[in-house]
N, C-alpha and C positions, 0 to 999 in steps of 0.2 A: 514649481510648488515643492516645499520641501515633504517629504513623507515623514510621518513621526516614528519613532522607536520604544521598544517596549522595555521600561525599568523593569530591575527586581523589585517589583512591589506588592502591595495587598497581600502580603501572605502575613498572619500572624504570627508563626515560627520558622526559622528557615526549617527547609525537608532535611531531615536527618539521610546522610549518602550514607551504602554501606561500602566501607572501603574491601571488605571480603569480598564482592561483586566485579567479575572481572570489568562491568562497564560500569562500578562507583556508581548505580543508581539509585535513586531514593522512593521510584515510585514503579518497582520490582512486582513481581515478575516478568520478565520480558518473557519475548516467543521462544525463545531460545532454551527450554528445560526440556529435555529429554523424558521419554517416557518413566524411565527407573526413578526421578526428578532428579538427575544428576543435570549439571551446567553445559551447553554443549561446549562452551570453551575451554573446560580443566575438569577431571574425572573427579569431582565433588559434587555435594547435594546443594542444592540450588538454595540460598541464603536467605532469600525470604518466608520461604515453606516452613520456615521454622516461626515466622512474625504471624503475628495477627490481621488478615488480610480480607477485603483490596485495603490498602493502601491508600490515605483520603487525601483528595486535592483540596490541601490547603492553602492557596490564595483564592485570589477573587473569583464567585461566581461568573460562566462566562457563555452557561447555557443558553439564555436569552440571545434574540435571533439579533445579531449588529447589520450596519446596510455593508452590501457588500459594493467594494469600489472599484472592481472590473470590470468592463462591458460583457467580455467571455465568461465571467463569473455568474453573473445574472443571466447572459441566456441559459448556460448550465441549469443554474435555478428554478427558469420557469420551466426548461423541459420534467426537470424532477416532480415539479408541482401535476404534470398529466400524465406521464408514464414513468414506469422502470427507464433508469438510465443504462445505458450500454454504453461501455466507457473497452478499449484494448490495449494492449501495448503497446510498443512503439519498436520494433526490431531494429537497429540500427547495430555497424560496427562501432566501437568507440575510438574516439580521437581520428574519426573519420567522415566533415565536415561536408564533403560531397557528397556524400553517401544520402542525406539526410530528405532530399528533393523527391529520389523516387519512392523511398518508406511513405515517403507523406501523402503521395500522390495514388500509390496502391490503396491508404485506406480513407482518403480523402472518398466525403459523402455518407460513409456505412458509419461511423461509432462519431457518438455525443463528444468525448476525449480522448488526448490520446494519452497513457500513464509512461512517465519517461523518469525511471527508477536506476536502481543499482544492480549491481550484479557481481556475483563474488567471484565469477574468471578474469571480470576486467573492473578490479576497483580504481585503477587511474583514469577516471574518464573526463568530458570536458565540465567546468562548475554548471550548476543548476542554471546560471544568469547566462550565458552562453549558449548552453542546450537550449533556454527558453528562449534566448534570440531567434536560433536556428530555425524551431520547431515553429513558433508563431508565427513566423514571416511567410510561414507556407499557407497558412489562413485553416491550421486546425487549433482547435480547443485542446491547449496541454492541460494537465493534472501532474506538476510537477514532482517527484520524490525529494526528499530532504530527508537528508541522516544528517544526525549529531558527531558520530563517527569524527570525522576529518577536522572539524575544525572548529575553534575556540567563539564564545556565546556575541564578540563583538564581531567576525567573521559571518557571524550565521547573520545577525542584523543585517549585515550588510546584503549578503545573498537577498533576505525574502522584503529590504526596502528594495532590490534590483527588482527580483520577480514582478515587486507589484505595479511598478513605474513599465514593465513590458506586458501588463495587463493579461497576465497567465487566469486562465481558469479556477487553478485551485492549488494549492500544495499539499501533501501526501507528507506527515511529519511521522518521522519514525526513528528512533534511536540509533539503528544500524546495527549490522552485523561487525561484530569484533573482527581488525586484523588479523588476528592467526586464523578465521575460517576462510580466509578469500587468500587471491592471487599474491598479494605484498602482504604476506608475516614480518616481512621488515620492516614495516610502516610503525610510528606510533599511535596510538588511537587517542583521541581527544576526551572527550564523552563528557566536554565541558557543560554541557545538556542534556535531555536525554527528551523521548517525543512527548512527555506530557507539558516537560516545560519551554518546552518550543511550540505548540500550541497557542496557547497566550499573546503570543510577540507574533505569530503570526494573522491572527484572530485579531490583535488593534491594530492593524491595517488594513483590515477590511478584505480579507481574503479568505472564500473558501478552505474548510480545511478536512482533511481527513486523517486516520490514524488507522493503524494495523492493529489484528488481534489474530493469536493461533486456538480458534475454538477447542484444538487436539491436544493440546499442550497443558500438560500439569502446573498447577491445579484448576483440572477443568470446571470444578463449581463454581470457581470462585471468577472466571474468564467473561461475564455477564458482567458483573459487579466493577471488574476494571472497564468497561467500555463506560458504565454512567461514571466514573470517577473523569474518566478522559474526556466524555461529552462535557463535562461542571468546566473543566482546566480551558477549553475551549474549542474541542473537537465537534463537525457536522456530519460526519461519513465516519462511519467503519467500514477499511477494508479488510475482509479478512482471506486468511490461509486460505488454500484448499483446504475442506469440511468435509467430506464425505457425501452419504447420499443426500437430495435433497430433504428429506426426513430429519435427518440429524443439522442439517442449515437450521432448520427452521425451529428445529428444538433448540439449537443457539442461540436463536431471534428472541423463544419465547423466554431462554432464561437472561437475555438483558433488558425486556421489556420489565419481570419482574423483578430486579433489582433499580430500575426507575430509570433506564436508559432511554431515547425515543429516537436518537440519533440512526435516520437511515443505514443499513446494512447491505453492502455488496462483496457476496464474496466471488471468488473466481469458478473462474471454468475455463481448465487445464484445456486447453488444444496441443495436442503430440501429433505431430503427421511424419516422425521417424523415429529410431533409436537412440541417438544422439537425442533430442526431445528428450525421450523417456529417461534418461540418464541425468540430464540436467533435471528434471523432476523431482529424482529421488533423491539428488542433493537436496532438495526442499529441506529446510527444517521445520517437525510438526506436523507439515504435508499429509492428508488425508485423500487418498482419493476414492472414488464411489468404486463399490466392492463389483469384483471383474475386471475395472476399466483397464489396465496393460493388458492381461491376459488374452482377452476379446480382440482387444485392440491390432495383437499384432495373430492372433488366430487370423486374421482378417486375408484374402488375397490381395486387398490393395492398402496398403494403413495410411496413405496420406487419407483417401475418400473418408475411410474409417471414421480417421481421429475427427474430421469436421463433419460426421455424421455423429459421433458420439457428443461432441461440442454442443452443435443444438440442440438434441436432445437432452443432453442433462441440463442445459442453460435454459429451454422452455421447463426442465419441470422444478427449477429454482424458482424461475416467474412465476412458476402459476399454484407455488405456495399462497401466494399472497402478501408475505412479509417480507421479501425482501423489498430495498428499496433500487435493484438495478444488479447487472452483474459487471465482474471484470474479466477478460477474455483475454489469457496469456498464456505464456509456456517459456519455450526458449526454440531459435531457431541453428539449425547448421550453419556455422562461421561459411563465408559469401550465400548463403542462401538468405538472408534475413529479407529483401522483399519479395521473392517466393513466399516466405511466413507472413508477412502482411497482408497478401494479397488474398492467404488463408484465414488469415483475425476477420480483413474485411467482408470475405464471404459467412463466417459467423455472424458476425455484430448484424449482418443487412437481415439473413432471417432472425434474428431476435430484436429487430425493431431500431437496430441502432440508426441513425441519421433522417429520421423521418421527421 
């Protein structure tokens, strides 16, 4: 059967790109603005901050619910429909295809998905249609990551017609972090698209889709407003940043329910079980974490217990706002320790309900 592909269409004007924008995007601002609202790429003020914002998805309405044509997509679905989802990462080394059997198998049973993204110490890793080979053959539900990043808009088709033909769960569309913040500054960056308009192309085939927001990140009023513009373009999940305490999640919840967003919200919940962790953390850009958490954290005499007693803890009182729709359970783990770190996701995800 062939899969179809998604023209440039239904938009009544093309999006005006700003070519001042280190990623050329049109539907700005990304997570990526620093508190002072300088750009994290180049020591200037963030180019949209200056427009009239959000930013309006102008093509086709894409709110409205389409059937989704994954088997793994639709049990996703109907879990969503009775509980919070608990979806974790997926610790693996990159470009390291062996490796992938026992990550899978540490958190095989505890989490709904498993989120298999990017990362800025190892941007070469293997393409999304490969990883999803990998990861699906183990019989867990992926939540693929997709950045615009790497590669040009008939590349990307080609990527999320592979994803849906190996019947992934969902894809995770997100613009991407700029080459000069990760591993390869020598790389060129594409940013032939960027995640609102990858959305769309992945939305008409019938795929699950989710998209990033940095609640923390300037201009945070306006951080609501972009989530319904990305739900309209054809987002069903927001994931978002670390957020802080669950108080301030939920105040995020309440300001994109009141700009007309309805699109389910899960944001993360940081597990650190060492230093290393914590370091990779604070690379976050945006990153909020609930007031204390390091400090407590490594106060602790044991901080691996710690960090997956603080994990559920903050993850039950995310749940038990009410508004979210599920969380996400990640960190980073010590280079060869990553299924030691699964084995820690899977002991969160089990007490927050994940695989049930």
């Amino acid at each position: 059967m062939t899969t179809p592909t998604v023209p440039d269409a239904g938009r009544t004007h093309p999006p005006v790109r700003l070519a001042a924008c280190p990623k050329a995007m049109a539907y700005g601002p990304c997570g990526g603005v620093n508190a002072d609202e300088t750009c994290e790429v180049e020591p200037a003020p963030c180019v949209f901050l200056q427009r009239d914002l959000p930013v309006r998805w102008d093509g086709d309405d894409r709110a409205d619910l389409d059937e989704i044509t994954t088997a793994s997509g639709r049990e996703l679905q109907a879990i969503a429909r009775r509980r919070p989802l608990v979806m974790t990462g997926f610790p693996v080394r990159a470009l390291h295809s062996d490796a992938v059997g026992a990550t899978a198998a540490a958190l095989s049973g505890s989490t709904d998905a498993v989120l298999s993204g990017d990362a800025g110490r190892s941007r070469v890793q293997f393409p999304p249609s490969y990883r999803a080979a990998l990861i699906t053959a183990t019989g867990l539900r992926l939540w693929m990551g997709f950045n615009a990043r790497d590669r040009n808009r008939t590349a990307l088709d080609r990527e999320l017609a592979s994803l849906q033909a190996l019947g992934v769960a969902g894809v995770h569309c997100v613009t991407g972090d700029h080459t000069r913040t990760g591993d390869r500054p020598d790389a060129r960056p594409v940013f032939d698209l960027e995640s609102t308009t990858v959305l769309p192309r992945a939305r008409a085939l019938g795929l699950l889709t989710s998209f990033a927001e940095s609640p923390a990140a300037p201009p945070i009023a306006e951080r609501g407003a972009r989530v319904a513009q990305k739900q309209r373009a054809g987002g069903r999940m927001c994931l978002t940043q670390y957020a802080g305490d669950a108080d301030e999640v939920a105040a995020f919840v309440e300001l994109c329910r009141a700009a007309g967003a309805s699109a389910p919200v899960l944001p993360g919940v940081p597990l650190v079980v060492d230093r290393d962790g914590a370091a990779l953390l604070a690379s976050f850009h945006a990153a909020k974490l609930p007031v204390g958490f390091i400090d407590r954290l490594f106060s602790a005499r044991d901080i691996r217990a710690e960090g997956i007693r603080r994990a559920v803890g903050y993850g039950h009182a995310l749940l038990g706002t009410g508004l979210v729709g599920g969380v996400v359970i990640a960190g980073g783990a010590r280079l060869g320790e990553e299924v030691a770190y699964a084995s820690d996701l899977a002991t969160v995800a089990r007490e927050l309900g994940g695989g049930s």
